[in-house]
Structures are given as structure tokens and as C-alpha cells.
C-alpha angles and dihedrals in degrees: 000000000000120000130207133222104204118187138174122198128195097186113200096172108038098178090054090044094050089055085054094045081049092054095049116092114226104249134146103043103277106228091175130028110164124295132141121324142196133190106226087177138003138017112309127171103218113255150147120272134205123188112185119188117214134186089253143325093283101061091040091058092040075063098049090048111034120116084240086061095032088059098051103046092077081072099056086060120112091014096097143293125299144192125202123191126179112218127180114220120242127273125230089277120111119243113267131181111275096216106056093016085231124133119251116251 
């Protein structure tokens, strides 16, 4: 099952943070960089969002937590705040409601 890497970047120093994006190598298949966004419902900072699509949870972890990775993100420092989440991707059910486990109609 495909996994997602989900961040959201508040750069405060753009010009630090470019030499880190530079660093990193392009890896994962990058569904969302940045672009234009609009909240259609609830708060939301603005901010710059990645979404990065992997084979499964396990490859986009290997990433995160590689030596490679571990030796750029000092780089990153200083530049904003971030926040990371790990999701896994949806299988072939259809969605159903999660308090009864019916379908929706």
C-alpha cells in the first residue's frame, strides 16, 4: 500500500531553506510542492505544503531516517517551522462510516 509524506512548511528564511531543498535529493514521486492554496474549511496558517507519494510505509521511513536525510536536515534548522505527518494511502474499500462500519448510502 502506498504511503504519504505530508509537510507543512512555514519558511521564515527562504534563502536558507532554498540551500536545504537544493541539498535534498528528489526522491518519493512529489504529488504537491507548494502552489497556491485555499482553505475551503477550517483555520489554516498559511503555509507551503509537500506531499510526497512511496511504494509503502516502509521506503518512506528508510528516507526519513536514512544517514543521507539525517545529515541534511541540519540544514533545514533555523529556516521555519515544520510539521511532518506519515500517512498510508487507501486500499480498494469504499469508504464507510467508522461509527456504525456501515457504508454510506
Amino acid at each position: 500500500m502506498s504511503a504519504y509524506l505530508i509537510i507543512e512548511a512555514h519558511i521564515t528564511d527562504p534563502r536558507r531553506f532554498a540551500t536545504y531543498a537544493r541539498a535534498t535529493p528528489e526522491v518519493g514521486r512529489y504529488l504537491v510542492m507548494g502552489g497556491e492554496q485555499h482553505s475551503l474549511e477550517g483555520e489554516h496558517a498559511p503555509a507551503r505544503t509537500v506531499i510526497s507519494q512511496w511504494p509503502d510505509r516502509a521506503a518512506a521511513l528508510a528516507f526519513w531516517q536514512s544517514p543521507e536525510y539525517a545529515a541534511l536536515k541540519p540544514l533545514r534548522d533555523g529556516t521555519g517551522s515544520f510539521r511532518v505527518l506519515l500517512a498510508d494511502g487507501v486500499t480498494t474499500h469504499p469508504l464507510t462510516d467508522t461509527a456504525t462500519g456501515g457504508d454510506d448510502p
